[in-house]
DSSP file (Angstrom, degrees, kcal/mol; ACC not computed):
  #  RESIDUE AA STRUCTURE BP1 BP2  ACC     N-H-->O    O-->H-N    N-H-->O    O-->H-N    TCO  KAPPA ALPHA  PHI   PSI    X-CA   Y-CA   Z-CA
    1    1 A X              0   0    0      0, 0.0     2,-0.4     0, 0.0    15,-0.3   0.000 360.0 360.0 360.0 129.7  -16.8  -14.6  -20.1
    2    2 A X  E     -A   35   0A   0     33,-0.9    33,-3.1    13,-0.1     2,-0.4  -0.956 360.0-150.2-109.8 146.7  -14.1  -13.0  -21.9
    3    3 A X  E     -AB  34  13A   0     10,-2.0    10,-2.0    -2,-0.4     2,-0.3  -0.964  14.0-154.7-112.9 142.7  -10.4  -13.6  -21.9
    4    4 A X  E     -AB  33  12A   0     29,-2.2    29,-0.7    -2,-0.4     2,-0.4  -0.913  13.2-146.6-127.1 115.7   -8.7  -10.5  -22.8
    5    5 A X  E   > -A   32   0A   0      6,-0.6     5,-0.5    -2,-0.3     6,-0.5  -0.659  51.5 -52.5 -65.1 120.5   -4.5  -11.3  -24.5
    6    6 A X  T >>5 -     0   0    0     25,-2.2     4,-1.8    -2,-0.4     3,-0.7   0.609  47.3-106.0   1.5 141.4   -2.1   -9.1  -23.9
    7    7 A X  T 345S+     0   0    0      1,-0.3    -1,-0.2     2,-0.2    -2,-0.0   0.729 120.1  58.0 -65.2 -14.2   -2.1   -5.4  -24.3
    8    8 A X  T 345S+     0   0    0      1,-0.1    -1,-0.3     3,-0.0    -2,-0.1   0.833 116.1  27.1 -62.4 -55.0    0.3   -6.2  -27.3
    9    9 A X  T <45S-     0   0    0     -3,-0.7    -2,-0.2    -4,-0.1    -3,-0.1   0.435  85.7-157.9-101.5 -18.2   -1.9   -8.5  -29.3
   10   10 A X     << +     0   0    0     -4,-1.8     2,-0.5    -5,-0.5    -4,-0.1   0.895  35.9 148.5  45.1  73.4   -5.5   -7.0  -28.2
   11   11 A X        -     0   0    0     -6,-0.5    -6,-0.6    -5,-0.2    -1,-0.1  -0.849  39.7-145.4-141.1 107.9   -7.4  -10.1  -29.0
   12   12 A X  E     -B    4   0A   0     -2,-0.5     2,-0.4    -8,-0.1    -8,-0.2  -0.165   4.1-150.9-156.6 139.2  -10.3  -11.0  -27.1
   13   13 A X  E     +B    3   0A   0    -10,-2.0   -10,-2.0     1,-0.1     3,-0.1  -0.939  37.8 138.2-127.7  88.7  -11.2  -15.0  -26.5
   14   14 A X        +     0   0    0     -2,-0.4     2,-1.4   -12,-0.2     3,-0.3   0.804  52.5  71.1-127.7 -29.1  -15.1  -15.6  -26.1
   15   15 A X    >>  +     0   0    0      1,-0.2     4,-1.5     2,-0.1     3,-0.6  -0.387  58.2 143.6-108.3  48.7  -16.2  -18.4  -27.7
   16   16 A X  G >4  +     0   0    0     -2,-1.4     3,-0.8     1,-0.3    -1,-0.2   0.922  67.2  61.2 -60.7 -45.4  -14.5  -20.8  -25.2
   17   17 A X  G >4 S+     0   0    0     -3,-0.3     3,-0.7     1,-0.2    -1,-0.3   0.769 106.5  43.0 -84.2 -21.7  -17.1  -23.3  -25.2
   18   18 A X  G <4 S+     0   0    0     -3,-0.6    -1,-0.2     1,-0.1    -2,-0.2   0.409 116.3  54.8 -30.4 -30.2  -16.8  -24.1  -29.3
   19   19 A X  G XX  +     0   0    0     -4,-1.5     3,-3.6    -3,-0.8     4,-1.5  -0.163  63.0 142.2-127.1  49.1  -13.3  -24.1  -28.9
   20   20 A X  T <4 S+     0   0    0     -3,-0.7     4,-0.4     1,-0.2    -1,-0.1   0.783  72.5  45.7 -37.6 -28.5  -12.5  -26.3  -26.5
   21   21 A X  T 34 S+     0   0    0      1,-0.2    -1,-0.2     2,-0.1     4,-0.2   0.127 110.3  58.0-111.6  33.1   -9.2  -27.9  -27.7
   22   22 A X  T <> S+     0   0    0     -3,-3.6     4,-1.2    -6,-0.2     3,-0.2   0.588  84.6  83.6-114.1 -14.0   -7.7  -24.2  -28.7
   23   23 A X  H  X S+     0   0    0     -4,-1.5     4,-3.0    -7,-0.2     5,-0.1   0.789  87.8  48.6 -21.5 -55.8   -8.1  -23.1  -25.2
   24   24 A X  H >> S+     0   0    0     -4,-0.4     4,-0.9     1,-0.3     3,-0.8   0.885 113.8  47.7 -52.4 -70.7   -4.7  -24.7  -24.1
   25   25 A X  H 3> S+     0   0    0      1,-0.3     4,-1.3     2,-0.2    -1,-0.3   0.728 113.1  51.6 -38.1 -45.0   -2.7  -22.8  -27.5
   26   26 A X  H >X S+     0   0    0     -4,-1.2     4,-0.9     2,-0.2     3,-0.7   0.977 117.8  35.0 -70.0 -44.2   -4.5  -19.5  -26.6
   27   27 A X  H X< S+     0   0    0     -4,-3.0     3,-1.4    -3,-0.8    -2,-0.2   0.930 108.4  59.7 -37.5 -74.0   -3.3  -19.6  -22.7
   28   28 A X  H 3< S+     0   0    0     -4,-0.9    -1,-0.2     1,-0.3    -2,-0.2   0.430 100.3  68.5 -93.0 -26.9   -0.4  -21.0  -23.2
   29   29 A X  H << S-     0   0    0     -4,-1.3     2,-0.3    -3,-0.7    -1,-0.3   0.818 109.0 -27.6 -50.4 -52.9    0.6  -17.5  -25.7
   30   30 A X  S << S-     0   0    0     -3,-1.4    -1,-0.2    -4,-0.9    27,-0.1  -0.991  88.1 -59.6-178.8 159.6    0.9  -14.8  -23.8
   31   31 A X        -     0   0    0     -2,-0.3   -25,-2.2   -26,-0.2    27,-0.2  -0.209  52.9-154.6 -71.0 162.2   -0.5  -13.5  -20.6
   32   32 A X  E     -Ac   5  58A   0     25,-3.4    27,-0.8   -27,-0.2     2,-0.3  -0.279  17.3-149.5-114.4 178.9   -4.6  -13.1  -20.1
   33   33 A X  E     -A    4   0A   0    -29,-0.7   -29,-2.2    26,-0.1     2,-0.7  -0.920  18.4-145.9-154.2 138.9   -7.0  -11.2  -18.2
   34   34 A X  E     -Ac   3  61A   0     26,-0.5    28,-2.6    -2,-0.3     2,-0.6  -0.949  17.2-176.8-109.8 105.8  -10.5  -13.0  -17.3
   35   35 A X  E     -Ac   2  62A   0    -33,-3.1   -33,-0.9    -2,-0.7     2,-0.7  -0.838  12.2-152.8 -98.2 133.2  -13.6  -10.7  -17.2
   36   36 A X  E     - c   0  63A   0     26,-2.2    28,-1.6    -2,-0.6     2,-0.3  -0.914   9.4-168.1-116.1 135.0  -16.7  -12.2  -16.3
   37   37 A X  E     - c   0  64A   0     -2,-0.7    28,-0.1    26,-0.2     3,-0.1  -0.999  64.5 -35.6-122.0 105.4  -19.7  -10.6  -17.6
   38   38 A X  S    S+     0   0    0     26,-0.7     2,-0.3    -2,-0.3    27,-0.1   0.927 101.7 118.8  71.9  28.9  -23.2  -11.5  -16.3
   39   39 A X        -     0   0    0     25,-0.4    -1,-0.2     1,-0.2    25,-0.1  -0.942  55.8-148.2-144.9 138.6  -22.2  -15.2  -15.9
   40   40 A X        -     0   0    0     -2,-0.3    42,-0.3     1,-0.1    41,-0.3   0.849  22.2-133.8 -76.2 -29.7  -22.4  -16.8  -12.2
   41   41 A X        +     0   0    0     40,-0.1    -1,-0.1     1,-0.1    -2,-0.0   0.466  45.7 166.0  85.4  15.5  -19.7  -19.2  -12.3
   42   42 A X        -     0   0    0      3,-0.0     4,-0.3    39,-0.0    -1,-0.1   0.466  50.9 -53.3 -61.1-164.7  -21.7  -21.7  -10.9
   43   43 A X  S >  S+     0   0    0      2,-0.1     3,-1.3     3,-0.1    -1,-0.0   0.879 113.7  88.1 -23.7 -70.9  -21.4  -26.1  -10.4
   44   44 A X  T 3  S+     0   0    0      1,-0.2     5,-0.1     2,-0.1     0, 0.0   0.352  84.5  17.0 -37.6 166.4  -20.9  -26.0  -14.1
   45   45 A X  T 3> S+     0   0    0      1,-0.2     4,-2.9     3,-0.1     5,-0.5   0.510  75.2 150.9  61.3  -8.0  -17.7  -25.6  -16.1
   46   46 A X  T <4 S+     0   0    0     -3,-1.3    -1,-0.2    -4,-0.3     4,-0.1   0.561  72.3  47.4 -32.0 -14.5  -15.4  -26.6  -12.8
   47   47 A X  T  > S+     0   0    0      2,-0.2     4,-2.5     3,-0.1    -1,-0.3   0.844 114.6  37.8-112.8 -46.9  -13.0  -27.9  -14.8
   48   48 A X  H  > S+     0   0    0      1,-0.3     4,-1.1    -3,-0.2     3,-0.4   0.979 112.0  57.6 -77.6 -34.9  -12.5  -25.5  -17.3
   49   49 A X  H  X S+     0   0    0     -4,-2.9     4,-1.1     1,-0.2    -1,-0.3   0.742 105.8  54.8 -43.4 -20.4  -12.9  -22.7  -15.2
   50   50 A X  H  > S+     0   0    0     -5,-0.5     4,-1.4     2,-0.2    -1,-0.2   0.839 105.0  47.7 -81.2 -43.9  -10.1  -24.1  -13.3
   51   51 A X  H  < S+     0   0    0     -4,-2.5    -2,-0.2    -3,-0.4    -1,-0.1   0.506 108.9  53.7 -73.3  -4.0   -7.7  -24.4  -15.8
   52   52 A X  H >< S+     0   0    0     -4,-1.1     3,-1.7    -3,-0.3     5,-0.3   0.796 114.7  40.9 -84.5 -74.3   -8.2  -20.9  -17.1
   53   53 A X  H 3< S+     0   0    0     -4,-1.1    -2,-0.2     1,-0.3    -3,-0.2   0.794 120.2  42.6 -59.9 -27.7   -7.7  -19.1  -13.4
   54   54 A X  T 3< S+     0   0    0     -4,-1.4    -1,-0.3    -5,-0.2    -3,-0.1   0.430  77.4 126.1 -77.7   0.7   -4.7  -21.3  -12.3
   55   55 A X  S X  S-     0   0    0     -3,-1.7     3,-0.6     1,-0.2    -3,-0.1  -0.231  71.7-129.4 -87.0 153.0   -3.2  -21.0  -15.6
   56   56 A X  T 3  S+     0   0    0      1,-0.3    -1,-0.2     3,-0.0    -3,-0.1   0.102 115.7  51.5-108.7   6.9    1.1  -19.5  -14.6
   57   57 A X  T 3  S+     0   0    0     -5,-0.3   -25,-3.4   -26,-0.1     2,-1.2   0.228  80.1  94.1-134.8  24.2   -0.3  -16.8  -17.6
   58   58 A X  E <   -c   32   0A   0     -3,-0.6   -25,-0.1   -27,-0.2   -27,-0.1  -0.937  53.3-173.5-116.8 105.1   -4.1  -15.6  -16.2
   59   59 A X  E     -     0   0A   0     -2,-1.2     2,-0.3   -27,-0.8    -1,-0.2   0.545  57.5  -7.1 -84.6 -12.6   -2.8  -12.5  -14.6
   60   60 A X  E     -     0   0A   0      2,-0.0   -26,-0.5    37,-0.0     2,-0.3  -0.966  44.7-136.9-162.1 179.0   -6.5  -11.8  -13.0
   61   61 A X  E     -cd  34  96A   0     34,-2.3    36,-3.0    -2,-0.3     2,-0.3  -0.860  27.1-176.6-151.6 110.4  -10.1  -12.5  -12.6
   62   62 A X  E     -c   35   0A   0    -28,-2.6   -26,-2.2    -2,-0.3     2,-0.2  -1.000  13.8-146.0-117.4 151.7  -12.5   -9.4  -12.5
   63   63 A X  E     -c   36   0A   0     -2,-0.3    40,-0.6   -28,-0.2     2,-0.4  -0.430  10.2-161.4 -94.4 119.2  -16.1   -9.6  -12.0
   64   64 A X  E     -ce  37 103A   0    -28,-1.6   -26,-0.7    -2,-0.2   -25,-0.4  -0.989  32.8-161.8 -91.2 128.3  -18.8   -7.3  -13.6
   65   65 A X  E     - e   0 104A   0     38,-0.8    40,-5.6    -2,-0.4     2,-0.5  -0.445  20.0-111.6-106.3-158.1  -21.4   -8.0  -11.1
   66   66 A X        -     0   0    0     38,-0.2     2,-0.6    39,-0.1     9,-0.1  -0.902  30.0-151.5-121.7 109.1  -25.1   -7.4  -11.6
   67   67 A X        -     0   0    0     -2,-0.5     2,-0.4     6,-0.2     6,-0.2  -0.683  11.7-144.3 -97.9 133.4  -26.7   -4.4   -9.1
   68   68 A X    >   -     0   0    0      4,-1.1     3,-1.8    -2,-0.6     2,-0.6  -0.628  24.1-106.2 -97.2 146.1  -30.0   -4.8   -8.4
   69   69 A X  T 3  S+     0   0    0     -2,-0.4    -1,-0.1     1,-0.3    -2,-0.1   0.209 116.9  59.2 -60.7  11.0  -32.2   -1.7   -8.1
   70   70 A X  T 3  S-     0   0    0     -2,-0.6    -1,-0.3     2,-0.0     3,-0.1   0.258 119.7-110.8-111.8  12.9  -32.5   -1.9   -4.1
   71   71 A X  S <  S+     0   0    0     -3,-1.8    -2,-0.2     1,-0.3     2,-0.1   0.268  83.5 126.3  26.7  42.2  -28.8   -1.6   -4.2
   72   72 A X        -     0   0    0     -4,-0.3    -4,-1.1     2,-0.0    -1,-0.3  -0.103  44.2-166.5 -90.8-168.7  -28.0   -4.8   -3.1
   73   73 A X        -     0   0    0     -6,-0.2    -6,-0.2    -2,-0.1     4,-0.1  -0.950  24.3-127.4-171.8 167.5  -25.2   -6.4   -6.3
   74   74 A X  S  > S+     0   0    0     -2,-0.3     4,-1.8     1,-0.1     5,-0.4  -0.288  73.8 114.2-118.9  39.1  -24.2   -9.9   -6.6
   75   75 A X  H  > S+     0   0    0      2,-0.2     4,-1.4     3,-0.1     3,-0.3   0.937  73.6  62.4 -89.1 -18.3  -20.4   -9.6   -6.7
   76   76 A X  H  > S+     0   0    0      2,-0.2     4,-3.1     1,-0.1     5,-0.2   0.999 114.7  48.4 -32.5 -74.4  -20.1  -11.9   -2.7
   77   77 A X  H  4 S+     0   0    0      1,-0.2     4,-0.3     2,-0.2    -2,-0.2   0.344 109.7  41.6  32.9 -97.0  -21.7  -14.5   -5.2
   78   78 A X  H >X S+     0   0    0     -4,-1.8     4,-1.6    -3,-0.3     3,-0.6   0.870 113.6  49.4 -82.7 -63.8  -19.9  -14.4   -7.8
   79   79 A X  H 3X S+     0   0    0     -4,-1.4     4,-1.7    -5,-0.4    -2,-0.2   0.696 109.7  57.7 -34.3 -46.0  -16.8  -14.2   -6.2
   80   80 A X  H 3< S+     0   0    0     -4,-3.1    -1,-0.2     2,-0.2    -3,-0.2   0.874 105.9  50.1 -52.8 -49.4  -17.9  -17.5   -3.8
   81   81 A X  H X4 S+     0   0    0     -3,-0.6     3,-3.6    -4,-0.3     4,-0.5   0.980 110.3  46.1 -61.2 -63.0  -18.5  -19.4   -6.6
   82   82 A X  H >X S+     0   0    0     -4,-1.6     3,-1.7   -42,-0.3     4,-1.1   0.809 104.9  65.4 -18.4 -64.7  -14.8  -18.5   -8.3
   83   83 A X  T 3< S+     0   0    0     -4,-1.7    -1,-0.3     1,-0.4    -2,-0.1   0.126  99.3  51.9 -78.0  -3.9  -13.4  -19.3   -4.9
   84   84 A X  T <4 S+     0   0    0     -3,-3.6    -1,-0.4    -5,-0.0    -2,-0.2   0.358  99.5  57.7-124.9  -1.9  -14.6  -22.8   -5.5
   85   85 A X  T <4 S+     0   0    0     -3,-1.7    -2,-0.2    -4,-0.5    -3,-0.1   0.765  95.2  90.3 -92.4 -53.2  -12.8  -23.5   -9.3
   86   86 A X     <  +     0   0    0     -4,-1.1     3,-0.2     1,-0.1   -35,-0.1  -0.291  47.7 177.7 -53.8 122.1   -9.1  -22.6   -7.3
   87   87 A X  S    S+     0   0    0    -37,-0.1    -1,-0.1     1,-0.1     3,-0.1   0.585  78.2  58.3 -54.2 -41.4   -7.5  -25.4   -6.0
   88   88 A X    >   -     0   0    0      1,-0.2     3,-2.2     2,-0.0     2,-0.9  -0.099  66.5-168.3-102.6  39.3   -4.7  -23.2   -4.9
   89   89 A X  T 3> S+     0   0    0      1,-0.4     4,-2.1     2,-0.2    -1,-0.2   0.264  90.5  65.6  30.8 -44.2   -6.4  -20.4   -2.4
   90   90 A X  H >> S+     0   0    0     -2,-0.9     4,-0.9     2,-0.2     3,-0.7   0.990 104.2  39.6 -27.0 -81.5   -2.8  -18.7   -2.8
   91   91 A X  H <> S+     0   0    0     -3,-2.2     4,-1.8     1,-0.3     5,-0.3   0.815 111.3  63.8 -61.0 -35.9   -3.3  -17.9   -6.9
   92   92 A X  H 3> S+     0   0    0     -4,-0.4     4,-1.7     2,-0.2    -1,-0.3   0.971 104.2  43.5 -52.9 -54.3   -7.0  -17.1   -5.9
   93   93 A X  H << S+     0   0    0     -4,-2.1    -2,-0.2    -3,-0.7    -1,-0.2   0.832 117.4  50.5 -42.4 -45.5   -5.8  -14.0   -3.6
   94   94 A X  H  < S+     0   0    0     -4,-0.9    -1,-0.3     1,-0.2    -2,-0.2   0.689 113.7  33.6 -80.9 -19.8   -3.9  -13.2   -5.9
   95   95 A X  H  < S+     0   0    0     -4,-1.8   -34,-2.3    -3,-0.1     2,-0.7   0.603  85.7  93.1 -80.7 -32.8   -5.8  -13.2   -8.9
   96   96 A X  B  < S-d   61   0A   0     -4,-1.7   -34,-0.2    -5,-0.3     3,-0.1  -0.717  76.1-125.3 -91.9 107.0   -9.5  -11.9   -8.1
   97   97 A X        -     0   0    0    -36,-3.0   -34,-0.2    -2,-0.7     4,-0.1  -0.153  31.5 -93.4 -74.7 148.0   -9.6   -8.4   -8.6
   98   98 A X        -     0   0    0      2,-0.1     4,-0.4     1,-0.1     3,-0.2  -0.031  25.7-130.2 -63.4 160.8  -11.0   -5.9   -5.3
   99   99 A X  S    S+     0   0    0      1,-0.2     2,-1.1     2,-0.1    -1,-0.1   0.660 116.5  63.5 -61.5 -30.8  -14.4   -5.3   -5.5
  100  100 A X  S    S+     0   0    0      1,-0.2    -1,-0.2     3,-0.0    -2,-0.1  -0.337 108.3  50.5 -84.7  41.6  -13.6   -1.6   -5.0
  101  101 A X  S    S+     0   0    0     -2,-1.1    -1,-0.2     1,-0.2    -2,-0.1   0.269 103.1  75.2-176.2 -60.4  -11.5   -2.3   -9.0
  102  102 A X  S    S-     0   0    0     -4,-0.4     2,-0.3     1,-0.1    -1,-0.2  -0.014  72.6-150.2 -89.8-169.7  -14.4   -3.9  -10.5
  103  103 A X  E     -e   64   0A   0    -40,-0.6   -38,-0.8    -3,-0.1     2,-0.2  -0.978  23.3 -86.3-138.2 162.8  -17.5   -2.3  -11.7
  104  104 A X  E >>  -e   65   0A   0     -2,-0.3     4,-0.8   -40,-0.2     3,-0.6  -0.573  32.0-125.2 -64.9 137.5  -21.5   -3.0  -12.2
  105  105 A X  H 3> S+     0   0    0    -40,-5.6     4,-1.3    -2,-0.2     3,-0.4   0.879 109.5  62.2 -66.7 -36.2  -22.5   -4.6  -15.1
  106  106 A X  H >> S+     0   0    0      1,-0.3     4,-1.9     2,-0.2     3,-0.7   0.926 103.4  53.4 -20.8 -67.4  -25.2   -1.0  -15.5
  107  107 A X  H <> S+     0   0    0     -3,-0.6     4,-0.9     1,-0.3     3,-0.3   0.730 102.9  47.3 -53.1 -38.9  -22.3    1.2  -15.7
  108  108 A X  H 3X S+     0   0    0     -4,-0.8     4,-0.7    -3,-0.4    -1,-0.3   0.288 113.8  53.0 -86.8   7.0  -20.2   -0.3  -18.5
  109  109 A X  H <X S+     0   0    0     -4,-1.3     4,-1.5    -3,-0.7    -1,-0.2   0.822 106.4  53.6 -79.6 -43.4  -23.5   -0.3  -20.4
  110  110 A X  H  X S+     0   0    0     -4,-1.9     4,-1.2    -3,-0.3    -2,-0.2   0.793 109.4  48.5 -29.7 -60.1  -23.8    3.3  -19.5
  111  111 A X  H  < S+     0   0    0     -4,-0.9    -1,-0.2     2,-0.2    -3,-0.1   0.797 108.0  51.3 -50.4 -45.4  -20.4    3.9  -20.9
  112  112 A X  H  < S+     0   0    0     -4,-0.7    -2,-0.2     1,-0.2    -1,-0.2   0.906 116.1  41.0 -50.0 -51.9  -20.8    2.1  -24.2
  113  113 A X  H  <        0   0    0     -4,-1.5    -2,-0.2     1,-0.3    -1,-0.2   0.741 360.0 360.0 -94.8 -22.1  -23.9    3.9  -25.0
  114  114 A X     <        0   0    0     -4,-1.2    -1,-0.3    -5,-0.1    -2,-0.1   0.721 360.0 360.0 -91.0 360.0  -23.4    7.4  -24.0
């Protein structure tokens, strides 16, 4: 998961789990953007995931999901799980980026390399 800072400061937040106690200071700065990469969002992490996506400065959550070569994808999932860190079903709607928005994790590998 990466949290992406404002388009101002361009400064990219990954290492969440090492820096538990700066989380709050980084939020708290200026507004975010949550990309989830490859990660399910499962039981674990409930707490901080919750305080990242309800946060009054996490302007979204988009998915990269993972499409599986029979062209089934896991972005229902992913998105199910998320839908279980909100408390507030409101800020969820509003936050959790279309599917039709996001892309497969393939493609933005595709893009880097070519």
């Amino acid at each position: 998961m990466i949290i992406w800072k404002g388009a101002k400061n361009r400064v990219a937040y990954s290492s969440i789990y090492n820096n538990y106690k700066k989380l709050p200071e980084f939020i708290n700065s200026d507004e975010i953007q949550v990309f989830i990469f490859g990660y399910s969002c499962g039981i674990s992490d409930r707490t901080l995931l919750n305080t990242i996506f309800e946060h009054d400065s996490c302007a979204s959550v988009k998915v990269f999901y993972q499409k599986k070569e029979d062209g089934n994808d896991n972005f229902s999932d992913v998105i199910r799980n998320i839908s279980r860190k909100f408390n507030d079903k409101a800020k969820m709607r509003d936050k959790l980026v279309n599917k039709e928005y996001s892309e497969p994790l393939i493609s933005l590998f595709l893009c880097i390399f070519i």
